[in-house]
DSSP file (Angstrom, degrees, kcal/mol; ACC not computed):
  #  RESIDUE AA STRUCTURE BP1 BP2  ACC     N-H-->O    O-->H-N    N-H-->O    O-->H-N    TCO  KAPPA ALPHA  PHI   PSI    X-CA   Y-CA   Z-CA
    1    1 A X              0   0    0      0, 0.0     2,-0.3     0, 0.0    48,-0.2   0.000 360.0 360.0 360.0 138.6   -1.9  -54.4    6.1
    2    2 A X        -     0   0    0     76,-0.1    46,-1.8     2,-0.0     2,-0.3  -0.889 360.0-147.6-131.2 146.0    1.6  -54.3    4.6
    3    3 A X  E     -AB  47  77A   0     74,-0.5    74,-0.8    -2,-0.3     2,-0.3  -0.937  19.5-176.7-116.3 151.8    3.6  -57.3    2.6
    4    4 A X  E     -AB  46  76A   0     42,-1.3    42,-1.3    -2,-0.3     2,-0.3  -0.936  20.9-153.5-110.0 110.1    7.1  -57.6    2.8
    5    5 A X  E     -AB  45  75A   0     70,-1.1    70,-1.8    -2,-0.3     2,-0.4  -0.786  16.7-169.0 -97.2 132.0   10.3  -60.0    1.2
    6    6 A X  E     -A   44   0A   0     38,-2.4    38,-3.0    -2,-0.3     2,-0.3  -0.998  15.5-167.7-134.3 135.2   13.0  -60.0    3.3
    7    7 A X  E     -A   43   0A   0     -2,-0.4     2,-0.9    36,-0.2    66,-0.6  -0.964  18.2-169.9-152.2  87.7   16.2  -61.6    1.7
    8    8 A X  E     +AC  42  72A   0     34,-2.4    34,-0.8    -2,-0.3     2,-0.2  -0.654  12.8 177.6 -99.6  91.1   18.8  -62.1    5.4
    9    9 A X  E     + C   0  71A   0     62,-2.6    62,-1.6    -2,-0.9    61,-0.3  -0.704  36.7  75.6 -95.4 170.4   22.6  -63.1    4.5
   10   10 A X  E    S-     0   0A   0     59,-0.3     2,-1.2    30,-0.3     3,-0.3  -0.654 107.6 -20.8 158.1-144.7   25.2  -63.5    6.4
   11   11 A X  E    S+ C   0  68A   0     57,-2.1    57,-1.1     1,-0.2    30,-0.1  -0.596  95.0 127.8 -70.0 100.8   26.0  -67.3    9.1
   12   12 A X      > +     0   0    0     -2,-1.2     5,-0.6    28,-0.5     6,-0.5   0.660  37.6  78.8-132.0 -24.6   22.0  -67.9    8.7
   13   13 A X  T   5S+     0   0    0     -3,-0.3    -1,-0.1    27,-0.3    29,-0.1  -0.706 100.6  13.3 -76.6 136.4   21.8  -71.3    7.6
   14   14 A X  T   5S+     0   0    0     -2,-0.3    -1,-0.2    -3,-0.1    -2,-0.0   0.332 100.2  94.3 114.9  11.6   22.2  -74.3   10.2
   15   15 A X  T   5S-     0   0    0     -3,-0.3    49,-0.2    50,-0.0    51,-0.2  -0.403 106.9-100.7-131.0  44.3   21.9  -71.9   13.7
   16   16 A X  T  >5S+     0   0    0      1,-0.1     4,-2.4    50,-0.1     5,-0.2   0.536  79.8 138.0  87.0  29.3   18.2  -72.6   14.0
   17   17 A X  H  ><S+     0   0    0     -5,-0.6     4,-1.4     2,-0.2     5,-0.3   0.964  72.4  57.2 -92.7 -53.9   16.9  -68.8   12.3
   18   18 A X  H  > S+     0   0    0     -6,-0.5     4,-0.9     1,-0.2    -1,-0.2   0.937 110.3  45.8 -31.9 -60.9   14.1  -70.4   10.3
   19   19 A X  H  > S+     0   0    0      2,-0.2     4,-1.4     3,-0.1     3,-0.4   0.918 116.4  39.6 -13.4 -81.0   12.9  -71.7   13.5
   20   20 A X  H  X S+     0   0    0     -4,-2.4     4,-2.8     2,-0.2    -2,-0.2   0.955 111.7  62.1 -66.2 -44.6   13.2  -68.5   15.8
   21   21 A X  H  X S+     0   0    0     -4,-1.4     4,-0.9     2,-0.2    -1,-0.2   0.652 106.1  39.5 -39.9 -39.6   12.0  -66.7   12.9
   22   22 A X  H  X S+     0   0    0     -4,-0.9     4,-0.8    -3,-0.4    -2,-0.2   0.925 114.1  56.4 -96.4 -90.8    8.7  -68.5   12.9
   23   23 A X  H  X S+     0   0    0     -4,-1.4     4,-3.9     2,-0.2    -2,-0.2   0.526 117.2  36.6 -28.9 -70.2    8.6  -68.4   17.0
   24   24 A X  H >< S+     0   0    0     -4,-2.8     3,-2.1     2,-0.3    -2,-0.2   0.727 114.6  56.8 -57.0-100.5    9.0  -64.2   16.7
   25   25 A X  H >X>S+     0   0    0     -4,-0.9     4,-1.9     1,-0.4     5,-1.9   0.366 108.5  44.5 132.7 -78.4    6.8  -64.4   13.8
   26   26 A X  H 3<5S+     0   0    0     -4,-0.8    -1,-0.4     1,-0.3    -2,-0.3   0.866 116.0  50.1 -72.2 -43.0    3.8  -66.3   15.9
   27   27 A X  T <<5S+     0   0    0     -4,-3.9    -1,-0.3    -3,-2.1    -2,-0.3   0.792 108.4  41.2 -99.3  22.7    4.1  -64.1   18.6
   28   28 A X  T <45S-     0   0    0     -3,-0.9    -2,-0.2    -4,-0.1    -1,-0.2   0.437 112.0-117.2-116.5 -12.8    4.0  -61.0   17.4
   29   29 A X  T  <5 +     0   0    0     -4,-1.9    -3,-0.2     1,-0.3     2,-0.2   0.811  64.4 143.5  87.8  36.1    0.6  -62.3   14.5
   30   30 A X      < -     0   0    0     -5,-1.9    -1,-0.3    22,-0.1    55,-0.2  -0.447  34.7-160.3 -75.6 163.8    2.8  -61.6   11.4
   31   31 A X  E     +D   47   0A   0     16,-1.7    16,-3.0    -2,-0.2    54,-0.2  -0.804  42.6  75.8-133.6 170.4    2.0  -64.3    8.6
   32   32 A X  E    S-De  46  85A   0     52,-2.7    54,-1.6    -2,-0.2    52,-0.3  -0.881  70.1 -86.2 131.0-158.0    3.7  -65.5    5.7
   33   33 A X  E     -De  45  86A   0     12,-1.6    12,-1.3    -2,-0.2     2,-0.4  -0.896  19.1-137.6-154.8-166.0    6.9  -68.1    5.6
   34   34 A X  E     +De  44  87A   0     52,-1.1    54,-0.8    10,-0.3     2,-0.4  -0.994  20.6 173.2-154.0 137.2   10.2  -68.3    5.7
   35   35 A X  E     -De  43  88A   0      8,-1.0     8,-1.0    -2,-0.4    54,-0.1  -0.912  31.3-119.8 175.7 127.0   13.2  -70.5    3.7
   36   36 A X  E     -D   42   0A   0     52,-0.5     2,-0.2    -2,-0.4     6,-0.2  -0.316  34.3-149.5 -71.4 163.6   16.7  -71.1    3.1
   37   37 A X    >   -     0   0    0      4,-2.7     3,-0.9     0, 0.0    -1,-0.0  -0.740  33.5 -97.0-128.1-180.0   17.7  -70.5   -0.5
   38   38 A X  T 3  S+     0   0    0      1,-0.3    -2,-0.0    -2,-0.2     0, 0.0   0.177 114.9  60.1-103.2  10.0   20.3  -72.2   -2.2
   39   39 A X  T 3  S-     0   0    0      2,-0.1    -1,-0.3     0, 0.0     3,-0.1  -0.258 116.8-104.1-107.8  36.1   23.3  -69.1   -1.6
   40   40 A X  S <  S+     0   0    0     -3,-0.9   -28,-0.5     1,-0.3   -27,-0.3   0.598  89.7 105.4  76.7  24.8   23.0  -69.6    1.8
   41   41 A X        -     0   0    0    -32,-0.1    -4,-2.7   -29,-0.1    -1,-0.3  -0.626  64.4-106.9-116.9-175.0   21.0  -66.7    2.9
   42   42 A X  E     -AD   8  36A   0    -34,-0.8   -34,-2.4    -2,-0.3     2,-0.4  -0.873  21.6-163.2-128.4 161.3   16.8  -66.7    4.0
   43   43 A X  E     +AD   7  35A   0     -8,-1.0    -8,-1.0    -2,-0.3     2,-0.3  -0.977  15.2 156.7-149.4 115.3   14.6  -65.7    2.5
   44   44 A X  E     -AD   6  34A   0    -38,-3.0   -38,-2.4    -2,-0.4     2,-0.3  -0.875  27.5-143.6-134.4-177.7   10.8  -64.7    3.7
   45   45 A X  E     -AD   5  33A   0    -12,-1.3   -12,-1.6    -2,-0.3     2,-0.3  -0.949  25.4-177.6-130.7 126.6    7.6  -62.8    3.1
   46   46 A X  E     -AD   4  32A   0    -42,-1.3   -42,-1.3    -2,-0.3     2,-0.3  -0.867  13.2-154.9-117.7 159.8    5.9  -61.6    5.9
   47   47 A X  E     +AD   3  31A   0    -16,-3.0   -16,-1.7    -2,-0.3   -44,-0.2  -0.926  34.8 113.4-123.5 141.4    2.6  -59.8    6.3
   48   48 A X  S    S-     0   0    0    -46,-1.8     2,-0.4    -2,-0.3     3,-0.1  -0.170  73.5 -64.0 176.8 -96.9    1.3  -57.3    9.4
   49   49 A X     >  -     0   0    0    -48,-0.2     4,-1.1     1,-0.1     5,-0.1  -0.716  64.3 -99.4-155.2-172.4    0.5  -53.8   10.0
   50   50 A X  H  > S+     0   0    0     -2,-0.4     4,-2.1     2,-0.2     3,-0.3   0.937 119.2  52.5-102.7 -52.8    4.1  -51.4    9.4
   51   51 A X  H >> S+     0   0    0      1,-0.2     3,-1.0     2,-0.2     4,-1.0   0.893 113.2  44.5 -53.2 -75.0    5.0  -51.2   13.8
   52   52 A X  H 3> S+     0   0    0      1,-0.3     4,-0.7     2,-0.2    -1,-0.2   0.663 114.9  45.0 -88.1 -23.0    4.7  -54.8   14.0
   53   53 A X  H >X S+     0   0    0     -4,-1.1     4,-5.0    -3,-0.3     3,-1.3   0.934 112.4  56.2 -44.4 -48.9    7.0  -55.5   10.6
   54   54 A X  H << S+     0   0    0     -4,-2.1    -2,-0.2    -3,-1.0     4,-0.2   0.892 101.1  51.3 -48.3 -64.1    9.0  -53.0   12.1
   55   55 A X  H 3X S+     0   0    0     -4,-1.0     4,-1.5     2,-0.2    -1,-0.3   0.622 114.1  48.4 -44.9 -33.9    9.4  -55.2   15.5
   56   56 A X  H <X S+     0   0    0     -3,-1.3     4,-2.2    -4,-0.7     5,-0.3   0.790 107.1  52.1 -96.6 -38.7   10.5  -58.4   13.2
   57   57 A X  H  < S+     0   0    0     -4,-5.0     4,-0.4     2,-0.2    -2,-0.2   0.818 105.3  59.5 -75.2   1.7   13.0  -56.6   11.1
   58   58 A X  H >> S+     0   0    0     -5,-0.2     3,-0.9    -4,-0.2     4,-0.6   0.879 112.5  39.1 -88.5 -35.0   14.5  -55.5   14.4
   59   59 A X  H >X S+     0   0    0     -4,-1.5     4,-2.1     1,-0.2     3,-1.6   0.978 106.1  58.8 -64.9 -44.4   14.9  -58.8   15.0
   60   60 A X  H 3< S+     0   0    0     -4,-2.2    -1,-0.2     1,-0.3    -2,-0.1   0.623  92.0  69.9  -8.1 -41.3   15.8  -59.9   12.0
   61   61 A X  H <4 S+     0   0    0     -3,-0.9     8,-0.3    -4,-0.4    -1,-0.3   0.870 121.7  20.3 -59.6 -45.2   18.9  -57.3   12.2
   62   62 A X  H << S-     0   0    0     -3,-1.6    -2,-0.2    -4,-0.6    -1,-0.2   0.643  88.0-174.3-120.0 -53.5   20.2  -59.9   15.0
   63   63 A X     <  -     0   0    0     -4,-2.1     2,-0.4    -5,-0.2    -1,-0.1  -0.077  46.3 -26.6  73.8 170.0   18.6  -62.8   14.5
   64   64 A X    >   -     0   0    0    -49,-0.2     3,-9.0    -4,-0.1   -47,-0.1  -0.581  69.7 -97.4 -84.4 133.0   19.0  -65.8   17.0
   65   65 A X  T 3  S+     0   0    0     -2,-0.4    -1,-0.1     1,-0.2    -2,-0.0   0.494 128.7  53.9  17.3 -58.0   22.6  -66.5   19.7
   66   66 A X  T 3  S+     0   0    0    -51,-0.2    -1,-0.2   -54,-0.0     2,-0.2   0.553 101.9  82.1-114.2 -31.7   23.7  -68.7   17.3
   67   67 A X    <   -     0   0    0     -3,-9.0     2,-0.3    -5,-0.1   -55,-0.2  -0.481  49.3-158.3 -89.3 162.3   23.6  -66.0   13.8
   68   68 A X  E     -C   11   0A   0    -57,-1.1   -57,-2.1    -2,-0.2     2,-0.7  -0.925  13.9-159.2-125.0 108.6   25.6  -63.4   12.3
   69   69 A X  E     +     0   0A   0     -8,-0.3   -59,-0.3    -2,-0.3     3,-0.1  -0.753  14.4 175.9 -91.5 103.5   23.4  -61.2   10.2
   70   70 A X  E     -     0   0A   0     -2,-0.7     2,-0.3   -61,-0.3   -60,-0.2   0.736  68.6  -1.1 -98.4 -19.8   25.7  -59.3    7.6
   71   71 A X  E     -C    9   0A   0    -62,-1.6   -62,-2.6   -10,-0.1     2,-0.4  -0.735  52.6-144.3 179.0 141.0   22.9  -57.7    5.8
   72   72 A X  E     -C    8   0A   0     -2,-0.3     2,-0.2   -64,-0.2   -64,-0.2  -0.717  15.3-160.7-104.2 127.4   18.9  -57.3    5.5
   73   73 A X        -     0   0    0    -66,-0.6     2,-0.3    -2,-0.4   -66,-0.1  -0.577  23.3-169.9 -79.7 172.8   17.3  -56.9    1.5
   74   74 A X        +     0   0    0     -2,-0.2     2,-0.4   -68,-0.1   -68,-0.2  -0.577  11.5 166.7 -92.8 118.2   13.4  -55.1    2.0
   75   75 A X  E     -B    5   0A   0    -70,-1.8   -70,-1.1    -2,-0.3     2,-0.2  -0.931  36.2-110.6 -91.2 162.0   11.1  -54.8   -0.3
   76   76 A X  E     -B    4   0A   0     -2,-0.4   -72,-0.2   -72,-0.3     2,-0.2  -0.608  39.7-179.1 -51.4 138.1    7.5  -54.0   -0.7
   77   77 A X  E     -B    3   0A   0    -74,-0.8   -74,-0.5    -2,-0.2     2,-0.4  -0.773  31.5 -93.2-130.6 170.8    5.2  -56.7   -1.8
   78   78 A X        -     0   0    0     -2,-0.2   -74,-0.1   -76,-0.1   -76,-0.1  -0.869  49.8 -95.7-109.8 157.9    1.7  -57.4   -2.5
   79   79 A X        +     0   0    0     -2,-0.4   -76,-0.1     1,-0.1   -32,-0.0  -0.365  36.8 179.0 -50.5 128.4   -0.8  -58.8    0.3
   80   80 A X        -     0   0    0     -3,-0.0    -1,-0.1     0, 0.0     3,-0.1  -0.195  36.2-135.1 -94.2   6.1   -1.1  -62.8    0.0
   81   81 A X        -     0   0    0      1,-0.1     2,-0.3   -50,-0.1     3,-0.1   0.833  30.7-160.5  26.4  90.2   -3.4  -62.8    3.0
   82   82 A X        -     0   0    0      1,-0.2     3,-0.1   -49,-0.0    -1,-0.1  -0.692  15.3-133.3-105.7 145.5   -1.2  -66.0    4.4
   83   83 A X  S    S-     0   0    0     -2,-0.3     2,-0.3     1,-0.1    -1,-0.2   0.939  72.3 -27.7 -71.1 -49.6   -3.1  -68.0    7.0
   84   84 A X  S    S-     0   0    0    -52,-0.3   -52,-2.7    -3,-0.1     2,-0.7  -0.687  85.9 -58.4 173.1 172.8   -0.4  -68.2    9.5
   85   85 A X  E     -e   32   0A   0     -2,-0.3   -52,-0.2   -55,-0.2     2,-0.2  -0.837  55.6-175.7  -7.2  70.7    3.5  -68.3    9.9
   86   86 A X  E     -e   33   0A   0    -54,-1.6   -52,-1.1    -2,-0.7     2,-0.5  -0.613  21.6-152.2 -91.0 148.3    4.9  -71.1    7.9
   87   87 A X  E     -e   34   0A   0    -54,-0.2   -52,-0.2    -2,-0.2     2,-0.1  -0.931  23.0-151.2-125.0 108.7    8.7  -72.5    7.5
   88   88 A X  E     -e   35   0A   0    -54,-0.8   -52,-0.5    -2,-0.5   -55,-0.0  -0.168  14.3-156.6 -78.2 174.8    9.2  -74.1    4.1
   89   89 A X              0   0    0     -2,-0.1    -1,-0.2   -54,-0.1   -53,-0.1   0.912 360.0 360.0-107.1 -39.4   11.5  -76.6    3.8
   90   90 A X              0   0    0    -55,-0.0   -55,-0.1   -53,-0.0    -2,-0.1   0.677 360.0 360.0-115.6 360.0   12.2  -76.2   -0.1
């Protein structure tokens, strides 16, 4: 099990990537959540094995139709053992 924070500027806010995010998220059995911040980027921590992180930060790179992803933060985190794939709202 691996944690991750992953910190996604660029047009990310209002084009539905919290959303898709959680949709990729749930089917691929990553946990964790996901949440604009207040300089206009997202911001999440997800949890998973390292191939299936791998598989959301390539989407991530892209993002949904709607985004333009100018640049991905990673770090390493520690394990929250998250029940499930959450999108906060604040």
């Amino acid at each position: 099990m691996k944690h991750i924070n992953v910190t996604v500027s660029g047009r990310v806010q209002g084009v539905y990537f919290r959303a898709t995010t959680k949709e990729v998220a749930d089917t691929l059995g990553v946990t964790g959540f996901v949440k604009n911040q207040a300089d206009g980027s997202v911001y999440l921590e997800a949890e998973s094995n390292e191939d299936t992180l791998n598989k959301l930060l390539t989407w991530l790179k892209k993002g949904p139709a709607a985004a333009r992803v100018d640049n991905l933060k990673v770090e390493d985190g520690t394990c929250q053992f998250f029940e499930g794939f959450d999108i906060h709202r604040h």
